[in-house]
C-alpha positions as CSV (number, residue, x, y, z in Angstrom):
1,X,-100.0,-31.0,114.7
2,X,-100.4,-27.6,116.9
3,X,-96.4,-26.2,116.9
4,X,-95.1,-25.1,120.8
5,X,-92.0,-23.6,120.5
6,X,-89.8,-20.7,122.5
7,X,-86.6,-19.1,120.3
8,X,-84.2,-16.5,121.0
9,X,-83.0,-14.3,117.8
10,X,-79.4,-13.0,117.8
11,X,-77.0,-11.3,115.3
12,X,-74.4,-14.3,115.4
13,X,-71.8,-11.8,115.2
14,X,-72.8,-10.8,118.5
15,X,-73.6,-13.7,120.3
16,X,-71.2,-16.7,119.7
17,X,-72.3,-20.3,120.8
18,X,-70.5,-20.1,123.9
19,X,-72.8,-17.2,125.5
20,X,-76.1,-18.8,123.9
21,X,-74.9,-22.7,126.2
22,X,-73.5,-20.7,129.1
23,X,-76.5,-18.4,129.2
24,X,-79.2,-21.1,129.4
25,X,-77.4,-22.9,131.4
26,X,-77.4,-20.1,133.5
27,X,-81.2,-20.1,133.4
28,X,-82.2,-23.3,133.6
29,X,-80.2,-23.6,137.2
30,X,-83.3,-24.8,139.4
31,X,-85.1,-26.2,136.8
32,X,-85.3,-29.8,137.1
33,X,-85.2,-30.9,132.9
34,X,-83.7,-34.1,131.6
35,X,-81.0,-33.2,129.0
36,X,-81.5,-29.1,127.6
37,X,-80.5,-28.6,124.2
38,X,-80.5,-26.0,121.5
39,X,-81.2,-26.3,118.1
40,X,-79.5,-23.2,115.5
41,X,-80.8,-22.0,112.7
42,X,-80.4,-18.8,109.9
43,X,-83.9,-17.2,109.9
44,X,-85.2,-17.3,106.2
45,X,-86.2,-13.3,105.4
46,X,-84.5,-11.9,108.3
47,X,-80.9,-11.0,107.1
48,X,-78.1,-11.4,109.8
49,X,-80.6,-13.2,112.1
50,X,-80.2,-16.8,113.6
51,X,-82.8,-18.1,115.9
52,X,-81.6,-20.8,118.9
53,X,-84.9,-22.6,119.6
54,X,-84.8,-24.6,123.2
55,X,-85.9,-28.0,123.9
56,X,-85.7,-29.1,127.3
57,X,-85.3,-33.0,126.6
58,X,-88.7,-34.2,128.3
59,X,-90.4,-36.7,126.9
60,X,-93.4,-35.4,124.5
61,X,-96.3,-34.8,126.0
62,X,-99.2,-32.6,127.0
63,X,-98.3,-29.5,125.1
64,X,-99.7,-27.6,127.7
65,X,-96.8,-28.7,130.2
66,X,-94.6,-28.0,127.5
67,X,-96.1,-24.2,127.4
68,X,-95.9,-23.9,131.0
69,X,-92.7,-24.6,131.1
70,X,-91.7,-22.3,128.4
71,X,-93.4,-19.7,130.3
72,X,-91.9,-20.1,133.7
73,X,-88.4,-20.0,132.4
74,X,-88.9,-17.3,129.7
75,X,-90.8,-14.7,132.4
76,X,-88.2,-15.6,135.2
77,X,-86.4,-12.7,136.2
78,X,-83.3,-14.4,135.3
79,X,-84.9,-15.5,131.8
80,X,-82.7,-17.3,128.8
81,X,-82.1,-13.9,127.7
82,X,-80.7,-12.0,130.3
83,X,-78.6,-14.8,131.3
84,X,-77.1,-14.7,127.5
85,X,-76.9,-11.3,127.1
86,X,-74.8,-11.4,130.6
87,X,-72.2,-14.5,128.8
88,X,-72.3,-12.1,126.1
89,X,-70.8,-8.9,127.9
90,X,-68.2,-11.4,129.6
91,X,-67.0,-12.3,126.0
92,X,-66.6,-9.3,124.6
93,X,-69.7,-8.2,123.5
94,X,-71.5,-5.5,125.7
95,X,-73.9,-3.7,123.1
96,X,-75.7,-7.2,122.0
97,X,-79.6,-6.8,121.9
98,X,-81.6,-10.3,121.6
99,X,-85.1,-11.0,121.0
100,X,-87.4,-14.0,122.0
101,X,-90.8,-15.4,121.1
102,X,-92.5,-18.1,123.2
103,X,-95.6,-19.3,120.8
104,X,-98.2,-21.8,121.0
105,X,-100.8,-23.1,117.9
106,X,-102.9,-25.3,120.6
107,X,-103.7,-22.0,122.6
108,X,-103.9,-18.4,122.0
109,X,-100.2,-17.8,123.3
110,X,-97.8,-15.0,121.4
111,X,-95.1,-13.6,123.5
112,X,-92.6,-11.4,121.6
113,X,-89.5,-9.7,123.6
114,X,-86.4,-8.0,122.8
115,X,-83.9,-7.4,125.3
116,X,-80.8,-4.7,125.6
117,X,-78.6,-3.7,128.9
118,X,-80.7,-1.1,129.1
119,X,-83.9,-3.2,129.8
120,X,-86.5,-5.0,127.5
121,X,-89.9,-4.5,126.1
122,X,-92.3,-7.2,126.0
123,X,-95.9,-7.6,123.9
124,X,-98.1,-10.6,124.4
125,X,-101.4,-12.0,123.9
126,X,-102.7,-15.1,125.8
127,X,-105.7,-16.9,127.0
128,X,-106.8,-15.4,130.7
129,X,-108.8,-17.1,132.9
130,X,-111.0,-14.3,132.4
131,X,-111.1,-15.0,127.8
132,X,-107.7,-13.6,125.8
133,X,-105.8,-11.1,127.4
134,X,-103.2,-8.5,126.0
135,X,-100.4,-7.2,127.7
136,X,-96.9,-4.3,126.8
137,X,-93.9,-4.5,129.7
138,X,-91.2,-2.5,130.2
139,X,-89.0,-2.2,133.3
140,X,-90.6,0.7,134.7
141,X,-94.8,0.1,132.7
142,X,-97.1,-3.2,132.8
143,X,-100.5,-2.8,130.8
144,X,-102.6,-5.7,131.0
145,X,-106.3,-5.8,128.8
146,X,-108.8,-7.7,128.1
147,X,-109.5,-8.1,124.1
148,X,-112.9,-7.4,123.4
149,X,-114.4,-9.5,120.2
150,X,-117.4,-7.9,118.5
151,X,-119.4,-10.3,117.0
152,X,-123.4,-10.8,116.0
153,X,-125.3,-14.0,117.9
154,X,-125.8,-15.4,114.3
155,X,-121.4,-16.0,114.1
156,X,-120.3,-19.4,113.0
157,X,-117.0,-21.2,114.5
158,X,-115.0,-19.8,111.1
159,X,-116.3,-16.3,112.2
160,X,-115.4,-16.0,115.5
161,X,-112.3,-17.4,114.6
162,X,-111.4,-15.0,112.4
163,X,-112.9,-12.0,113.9
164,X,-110.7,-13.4,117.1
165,X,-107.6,-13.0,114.8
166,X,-107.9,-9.9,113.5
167,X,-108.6,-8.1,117.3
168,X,-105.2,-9.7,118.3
169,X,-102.9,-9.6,115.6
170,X,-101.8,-6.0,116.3
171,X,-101.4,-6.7,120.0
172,X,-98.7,-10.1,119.5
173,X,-95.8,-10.7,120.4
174,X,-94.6,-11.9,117.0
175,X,-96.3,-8.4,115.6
176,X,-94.0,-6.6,117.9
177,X,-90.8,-8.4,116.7
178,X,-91.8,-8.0,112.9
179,X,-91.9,-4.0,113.6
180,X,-88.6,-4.8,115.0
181,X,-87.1,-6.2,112.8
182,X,-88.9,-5.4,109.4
183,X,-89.3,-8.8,108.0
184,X,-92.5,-11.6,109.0
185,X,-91.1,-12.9,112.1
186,X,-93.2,-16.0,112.6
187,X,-93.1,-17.3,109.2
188,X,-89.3,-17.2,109.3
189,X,-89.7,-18.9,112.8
190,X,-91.3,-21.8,111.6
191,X,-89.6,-22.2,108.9
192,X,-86.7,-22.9,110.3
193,X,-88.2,-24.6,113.1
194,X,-87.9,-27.7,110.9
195,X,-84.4,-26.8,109.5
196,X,-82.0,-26.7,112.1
197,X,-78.4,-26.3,111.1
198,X,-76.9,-27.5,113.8
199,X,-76.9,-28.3,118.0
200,X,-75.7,-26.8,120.7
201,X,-75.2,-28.5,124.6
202,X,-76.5,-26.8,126.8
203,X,-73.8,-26.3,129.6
204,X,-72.5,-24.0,132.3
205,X,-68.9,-24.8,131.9
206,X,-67.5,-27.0,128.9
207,X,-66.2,-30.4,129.1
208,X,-62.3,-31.3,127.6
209,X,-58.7,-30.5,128.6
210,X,-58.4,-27.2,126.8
211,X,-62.0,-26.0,128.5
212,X,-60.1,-27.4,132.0
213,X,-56.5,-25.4,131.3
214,X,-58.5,-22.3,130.9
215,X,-60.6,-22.8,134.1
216,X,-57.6,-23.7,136.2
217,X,-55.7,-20.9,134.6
218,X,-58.5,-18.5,135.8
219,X,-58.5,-20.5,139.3
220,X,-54.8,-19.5,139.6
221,X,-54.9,-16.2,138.7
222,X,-57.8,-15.1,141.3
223,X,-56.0,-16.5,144.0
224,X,-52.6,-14.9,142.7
225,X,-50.4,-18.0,141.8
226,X,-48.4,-19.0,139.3
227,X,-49.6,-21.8,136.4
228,X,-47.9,-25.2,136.7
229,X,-45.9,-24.4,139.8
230,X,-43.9,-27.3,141.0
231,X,-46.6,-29.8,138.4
232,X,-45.4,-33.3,138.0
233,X,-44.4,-34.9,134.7
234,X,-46.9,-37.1,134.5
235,X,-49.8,-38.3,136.5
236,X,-49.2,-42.0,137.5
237,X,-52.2,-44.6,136.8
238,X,-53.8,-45.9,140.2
239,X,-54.7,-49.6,140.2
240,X,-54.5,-49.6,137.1
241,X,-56.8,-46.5,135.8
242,X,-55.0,-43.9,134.0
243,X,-55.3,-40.7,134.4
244,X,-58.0,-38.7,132.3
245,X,-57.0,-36.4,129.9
246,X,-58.8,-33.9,131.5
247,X,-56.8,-34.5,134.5
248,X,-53.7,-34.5,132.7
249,X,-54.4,-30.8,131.6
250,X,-55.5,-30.1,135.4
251,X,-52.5,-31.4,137.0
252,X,-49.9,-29.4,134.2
253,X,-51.6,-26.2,134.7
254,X,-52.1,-25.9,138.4
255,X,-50.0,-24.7,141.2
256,X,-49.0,-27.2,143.5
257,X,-46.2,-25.1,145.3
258,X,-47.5,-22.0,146.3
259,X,-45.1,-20.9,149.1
260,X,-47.7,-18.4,150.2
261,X,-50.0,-21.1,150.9
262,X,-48.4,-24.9,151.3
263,X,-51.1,-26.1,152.8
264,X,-53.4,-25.5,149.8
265,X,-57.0,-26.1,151.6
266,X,-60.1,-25.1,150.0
267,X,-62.5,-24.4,153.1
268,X,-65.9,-24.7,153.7
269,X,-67.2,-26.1,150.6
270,X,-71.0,-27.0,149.5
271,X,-71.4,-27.6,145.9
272,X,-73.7,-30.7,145.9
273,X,-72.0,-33.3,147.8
274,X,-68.6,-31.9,148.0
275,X,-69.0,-30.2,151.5
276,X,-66.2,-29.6,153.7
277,X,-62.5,-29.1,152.8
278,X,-60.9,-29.8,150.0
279,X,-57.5,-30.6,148.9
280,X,-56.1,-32.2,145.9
281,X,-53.6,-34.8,145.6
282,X,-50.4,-35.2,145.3
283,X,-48.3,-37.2,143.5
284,X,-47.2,-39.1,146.5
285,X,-50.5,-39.4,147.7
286,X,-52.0,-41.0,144.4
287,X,-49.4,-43.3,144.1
288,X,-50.4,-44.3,147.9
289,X,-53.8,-44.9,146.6
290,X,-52.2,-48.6,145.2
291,X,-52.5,-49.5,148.6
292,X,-55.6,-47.7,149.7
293,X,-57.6,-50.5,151.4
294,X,-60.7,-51.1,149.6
295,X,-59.9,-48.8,146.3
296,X,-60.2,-51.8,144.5
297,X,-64.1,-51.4,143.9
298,X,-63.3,-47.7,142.5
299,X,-60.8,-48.7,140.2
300,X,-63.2,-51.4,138.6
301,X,-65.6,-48.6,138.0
302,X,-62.3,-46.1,136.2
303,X,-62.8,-43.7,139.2
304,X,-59.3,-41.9,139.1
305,X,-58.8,-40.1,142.7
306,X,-58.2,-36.4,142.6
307,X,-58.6,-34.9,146.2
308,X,-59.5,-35.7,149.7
309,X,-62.3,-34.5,151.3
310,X,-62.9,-33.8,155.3
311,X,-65.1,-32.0,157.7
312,X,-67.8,-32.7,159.5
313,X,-70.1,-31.4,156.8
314,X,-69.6,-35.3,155.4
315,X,-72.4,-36.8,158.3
316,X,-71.8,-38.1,161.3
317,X,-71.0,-35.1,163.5
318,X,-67.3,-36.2,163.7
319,X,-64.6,-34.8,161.1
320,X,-64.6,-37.8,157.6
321,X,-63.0,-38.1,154.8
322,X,-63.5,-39.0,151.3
323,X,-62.1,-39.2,148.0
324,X,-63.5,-37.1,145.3
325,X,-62.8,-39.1,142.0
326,X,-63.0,-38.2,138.3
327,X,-65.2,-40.5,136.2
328,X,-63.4,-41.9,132.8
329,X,-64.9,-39.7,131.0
330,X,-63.0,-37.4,132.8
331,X,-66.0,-35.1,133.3
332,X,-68.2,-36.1,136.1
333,X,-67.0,-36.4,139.3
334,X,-67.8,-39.5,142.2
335,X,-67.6,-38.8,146.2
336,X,-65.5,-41.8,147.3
337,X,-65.7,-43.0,150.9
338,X,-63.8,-46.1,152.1
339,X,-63.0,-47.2,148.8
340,X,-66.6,-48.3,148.2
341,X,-69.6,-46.3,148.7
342,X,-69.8,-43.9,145.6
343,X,-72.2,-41.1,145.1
344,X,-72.4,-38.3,142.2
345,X,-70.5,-35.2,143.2
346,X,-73.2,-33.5,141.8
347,X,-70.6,-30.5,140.2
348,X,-68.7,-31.7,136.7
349,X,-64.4,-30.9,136.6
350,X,-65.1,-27.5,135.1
351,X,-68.3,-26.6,137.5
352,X,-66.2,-27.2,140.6
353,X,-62.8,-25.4,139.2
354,X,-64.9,-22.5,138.5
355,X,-66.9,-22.8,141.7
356,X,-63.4,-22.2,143.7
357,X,-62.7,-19.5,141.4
358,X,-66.1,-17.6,141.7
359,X,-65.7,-18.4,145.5
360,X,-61.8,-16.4,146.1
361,X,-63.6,-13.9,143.5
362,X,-65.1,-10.8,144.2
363,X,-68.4,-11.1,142.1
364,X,-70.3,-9.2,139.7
365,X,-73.9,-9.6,139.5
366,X,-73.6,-11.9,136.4
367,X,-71.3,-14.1,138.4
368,X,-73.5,-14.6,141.3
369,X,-75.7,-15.5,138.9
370,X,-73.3,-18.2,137.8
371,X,-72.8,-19.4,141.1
372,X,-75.6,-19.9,142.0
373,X,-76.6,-21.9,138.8
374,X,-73.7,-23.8,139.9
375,X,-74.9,-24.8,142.8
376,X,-78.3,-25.3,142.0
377,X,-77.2,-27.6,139.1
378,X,-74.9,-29.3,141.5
379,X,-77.6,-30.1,144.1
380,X,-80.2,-31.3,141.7
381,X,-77.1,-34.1,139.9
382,X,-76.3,-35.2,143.4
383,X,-79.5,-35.8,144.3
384,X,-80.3,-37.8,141.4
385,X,-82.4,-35.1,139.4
């Protein structure tokens, strides 16, 4: 079987897992793929080396839509790469260089880059519409050629083949990346294509009450507030569905009694379907949630209220309100309205903590970035992509 694949090679010592899930995350924003994973493995040969190789969850398929995607997301501006060398600098490590190959067997496709602060070079050979073309980038250079194969009328298949071969093996991208690196490149690719030491999820913020602490710690801090501020003792079940761990953690770690701010609205909101103004709840007001008509139905599916939602962002024209509600999982989040009708959110806990963060934040580049993966990622969950 003809091998598709697109990896990124890192020192692990520079690029932990955290910037390898943030920064694809980061990346794959807008694209619409079923569940995005990474799979880890030490590169045989190629001392100090690990390669992340992505899958994007699809079924299999034609491995030409398999190589167009690869394409599209590895020559986007905001590529796997740059997004991971971006989580990279925002943990601690600014000086990281990566590399990436995007290859296909079925096609002439070879697509070597490495990538620093400074900028990236790229060396590739593909087939044109025109027969195989060869190409070199760089930030401020783009040299695109047709490869020229001399070869007599009286060639057989094997011929051409290798005559084809030996015209583009100096111009590919995995060519480029053994230079670079001073070990075969490819071979040590496929090798351990097939044996991945481990997985990593693909996410833009991560799930579990420490991941939540540190997001509402960072929510507090931008807007200047002091962590667990007035927080109750314990969150009380409502009709009967406890509180998540995750918002357990929230509800310790926030500030509920900022005197600077009492009313504590979040304005103007649109993450997917959480548009409008937000405001999360009370003690007092989730315990009045055992008499909130109809919140029957959302207990019996472990929805957990969390905040009220208003403006006329919601439909209608006239101001509503809805509940936003954390799931049992205590993950994804549910727009509640009347006790009945729920929708996906769209944002997980973590997305929409750090959404309010990145929005009382003056941003960096990087971050708007984020955001906007945020929001992309948001809209396509809400909408039921």
């Amino acid at each position: 079987m003809a091998t598709t694949f697109a990896a990124l090679i890192f020192r692990p010592a520079e690029i932990p897992d955290r910037a390898l899930s943030q920064g694809f995350a980061v990346a794959l924003g807008g694209f619409d793929v079923a569940s995005p994973r990474l799979f880890i493995a030490p590169l045989p040969g190629v001392p100090g080396f690990s390669a992340a190789y992505y899958s994007s969850g699809e079924p299999a398929g034609s491995g030409d839509d398999e190589l167009d995607h690869l394409s599209e997301l590895f020559e986007d501006e905001l590529s796997p790469p740059v997004a991971v060398l971006d989580a990279a600098a925002e943990l601690g490590h600014p000086g990281a260089t990566v590399f990436a190959l995007v290859f296909s067997e079925e096609v002439v496709h070879d697509d070597g880059w490495r990538f620093e602060a400074s900028g990236f070079v790229r060396h590739f050979v593909r087939e044109g519409e025109e027969g195989i073309e060869a190409g070199v980038e760089t930030p401020d250079r783009s040299d695109l050629v047709e490869v020229d194969v001399d070869l007599p009328e009286t060639a057989t298949a094997q011929e051409e083949r290798d005559a084809t071969d030996r015209a583009i093996r100096p111009l590919r991208g995995s060519t480029f990346l053994a230079d670079e690196l001073g070990a075969p490149v490819l071979a040590a690719l496929m090798g351990g294509l097939f044996a991945p030491e481990r997985r990593v999820a693909v996410r833009l913020v991560e799930p579990g009450p420490a991941s939540i602490v540190d997001e509402v710690t960072r929510l507090n801090r931008v807007l200047r507030r002091e962590d667990g501020r007035g927080a109750p003792a314990s969150p009380p079940p409502v009709r009967g569905v406890a509180a998540p761990p995750t918002y357990a953690a929230f509800a310790r770690a926030y500030d509920w009694a900022d005197p600077a701010d009492p009313e504590d609205l979040y304005r103007e909101l649109a993450i997917g379907a959480v548009e409008g103004t937000l405001r999360f709840l009370r003690e007092d007001e989730l315990r009045g949630h055992e008499r909130e008509p109809g919140w029957e139905a959302a207990a019996a599916r472990q929805l957990y209220p969390i905040a009220r939602l208003s403006g006329s962002a919601l439909g209608g024209g006239a101001a509503q309100r809805a509940i936003v509600a954390l799931a049992a999982d205590g993950e994804a989040l549910w727009v509640v309205r009347g006790g009945t009708s729920a929708a996906p959110a769209g944002p997980t806990f973590g997305e929409l903590l750090r959404y309010l963060s990145l929005g009382w934040s003056r941003r960096s580049d990087a971050e708007e970035d984020f955001i906007g993966a945020l929001m992309l990622r948001a809209r396509l969950r809400s909408l039921g992509g």
